[in-house]
N, C-alpha and C positions, 0 to 999 in steps of 0.2 A: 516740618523740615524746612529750613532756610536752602534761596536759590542754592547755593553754593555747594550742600551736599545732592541737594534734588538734581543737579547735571552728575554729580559724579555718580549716585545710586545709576542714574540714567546710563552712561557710562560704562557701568557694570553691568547693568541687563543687555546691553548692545554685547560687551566681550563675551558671557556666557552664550549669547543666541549664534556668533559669529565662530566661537570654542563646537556649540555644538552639532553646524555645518561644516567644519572642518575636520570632525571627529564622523560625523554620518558618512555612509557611502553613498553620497549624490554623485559628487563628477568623480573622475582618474586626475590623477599626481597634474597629468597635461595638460588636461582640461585650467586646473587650478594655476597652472605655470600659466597657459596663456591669461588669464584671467588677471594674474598679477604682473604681467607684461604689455596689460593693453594699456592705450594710450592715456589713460586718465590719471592710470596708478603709476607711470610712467613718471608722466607731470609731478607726481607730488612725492614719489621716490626719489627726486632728486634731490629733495629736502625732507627726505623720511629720518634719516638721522637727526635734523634738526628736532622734528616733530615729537619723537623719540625722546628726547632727552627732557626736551619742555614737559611734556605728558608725566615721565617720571619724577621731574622735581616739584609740578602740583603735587603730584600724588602723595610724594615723600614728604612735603609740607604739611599737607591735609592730614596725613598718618601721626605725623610730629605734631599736630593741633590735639587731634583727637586724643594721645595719649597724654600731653598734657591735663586735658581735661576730665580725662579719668583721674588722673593722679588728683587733681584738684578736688574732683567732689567725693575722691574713697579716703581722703586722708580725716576730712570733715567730720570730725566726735558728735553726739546729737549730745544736746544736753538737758538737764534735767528740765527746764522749763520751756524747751523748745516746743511750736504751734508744731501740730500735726500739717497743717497746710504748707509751711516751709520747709517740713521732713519730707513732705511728699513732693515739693519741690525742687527738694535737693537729689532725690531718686531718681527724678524723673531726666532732671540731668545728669547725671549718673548711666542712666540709661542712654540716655542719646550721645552720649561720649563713646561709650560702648560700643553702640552702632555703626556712629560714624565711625570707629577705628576698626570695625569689621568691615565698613561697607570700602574705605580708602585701602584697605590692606589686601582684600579679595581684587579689589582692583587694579593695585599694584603689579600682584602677583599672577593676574588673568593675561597682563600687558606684557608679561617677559616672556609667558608661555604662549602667546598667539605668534610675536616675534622670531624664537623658536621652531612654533610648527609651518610659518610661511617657509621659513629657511630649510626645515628637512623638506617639508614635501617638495619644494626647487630642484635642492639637490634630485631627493628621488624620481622626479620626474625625469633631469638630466639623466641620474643613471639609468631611467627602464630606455631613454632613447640611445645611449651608446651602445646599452645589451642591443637595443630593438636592431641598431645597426651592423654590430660585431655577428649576430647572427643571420642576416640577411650576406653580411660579408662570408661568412663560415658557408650560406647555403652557394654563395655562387662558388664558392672553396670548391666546395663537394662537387657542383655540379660538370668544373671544371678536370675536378680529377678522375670520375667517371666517364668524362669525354677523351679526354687523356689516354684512360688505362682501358677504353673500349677501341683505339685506334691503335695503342699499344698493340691488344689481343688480336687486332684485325694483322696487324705489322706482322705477330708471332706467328699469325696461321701461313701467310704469304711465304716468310721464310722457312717454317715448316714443312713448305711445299716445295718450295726452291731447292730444298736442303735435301727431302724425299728425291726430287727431280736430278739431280749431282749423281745422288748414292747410285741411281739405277741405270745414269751413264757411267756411271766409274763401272760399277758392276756390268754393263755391257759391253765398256771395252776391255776391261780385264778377258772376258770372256773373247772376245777378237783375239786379244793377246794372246791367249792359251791355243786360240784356233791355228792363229799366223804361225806360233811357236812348232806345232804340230803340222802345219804344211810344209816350214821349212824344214823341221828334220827330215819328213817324209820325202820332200826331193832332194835332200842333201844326202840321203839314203840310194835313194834314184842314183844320184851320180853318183854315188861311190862304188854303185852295183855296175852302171854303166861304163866306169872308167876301169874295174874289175874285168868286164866284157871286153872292152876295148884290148887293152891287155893280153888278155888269153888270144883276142881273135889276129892281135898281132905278134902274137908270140908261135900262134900257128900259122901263121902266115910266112912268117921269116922260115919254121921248120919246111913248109911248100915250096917257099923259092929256094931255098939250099937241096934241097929232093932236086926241082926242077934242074937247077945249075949241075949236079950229079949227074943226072941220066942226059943231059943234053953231054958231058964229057967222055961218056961214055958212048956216047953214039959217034961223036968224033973220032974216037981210036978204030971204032970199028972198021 
């Protein structure tokens, strides 16, 4: 295997080993955010696009080589007096075209889906930290409405009591009311009995001094 595919085979065994820690449950979504947010990847994300696109136009070339060279050695007719040692060398590049168009094309395709899986688990890591938040927000929610509607309930018992407390003055002056109403008739009763008495006892009294004024006239004439 010439340098040239021996880094990209290499290449390839790095994507798959780096596919299949991203794929294992070692770290959480945040773990992996920070990891792609430290300072190293940082540095070299700022020219990750660059890197990016470099990476895909080897590959795309190397892919574009290899297919060539398939096409090159499967169009090749053996012919009738051809050595057995230049058939088997025609195979054997045959083969190795093959290869390399497996081994550039796996690797192509390993480079669009690691890209991919950094960007979902980012995201998901962002979304488990807004839920992590929205629900820490939701608990102080809660905690506040149960302080709320416990101060409420304390409020409802107070005026509950207040409201008890009214009813049984209202109800005890009502009950004065009924009382007073019945003292005054009773001495309203009084005086009408006494002014009644008054009455008779001056009505007999005028009858006494007209008696009197009578027999004192008569004691005159005598």
């Amino acid at each position: 295997m010439s340098l040239q595919w021996t880094i990209i085979a290499t290449f390839l065994y790095a994507e798959i080993a780096f596919v299949l820690l991203l794929s294992l449950p070692i770290a959480s979504p945040s773990r992996w955010q920070k990891f792609f947010r430290s300072k190293f990847l940082a540095y070299i994300s700022g020219q990750a696009s660059i890197y990016f696109l470099v990476l895909i136009g080897v590959l795309v070339l190397c892919l574009l080589d290899a297919i060539r060279e398939m096409q090159k050695y499967s169009n090749i007719e053996p012919a009738e007096h051809t050595h057995l040692d230049a058939e088997m060398q025609g195979n054997m590049r045959l083969f190795r075209a093959q290869r390399n168009f497996y081994i550039s094309g796996f690797a192509l395709f390993l480079l669009i889906v690691i890209r991919r899986m950094v960007q979902m688990i980012s995201e998901l890591a962002t979304l488990l930290a807004q839920s992590e938040a929205n629900f820490r927000q939701a608990q102080s929610a809660s905690v506040a409405a149960r302080s709320l509607l416990a101060q409420q309930g304390a409020g409802d018992e107070v005026a509950k009591k207040e409201i008890e407390e009214l009813k049984t003055k209202v109800s005890q002056l009502e009950k004065d009311l009924v009382r007073e109403k019945k003292d005054k008739e009773a001495v309203k009763s009084q005086a009408e009995s006494l002014n009644k008495e008054y009455d008779r006892l001056a009505e007999e009294h005028s009858k006494l001094q007209k008696k009197l004024t009578v027999a004192g006239g008569d004691k005159k004439d005598e």
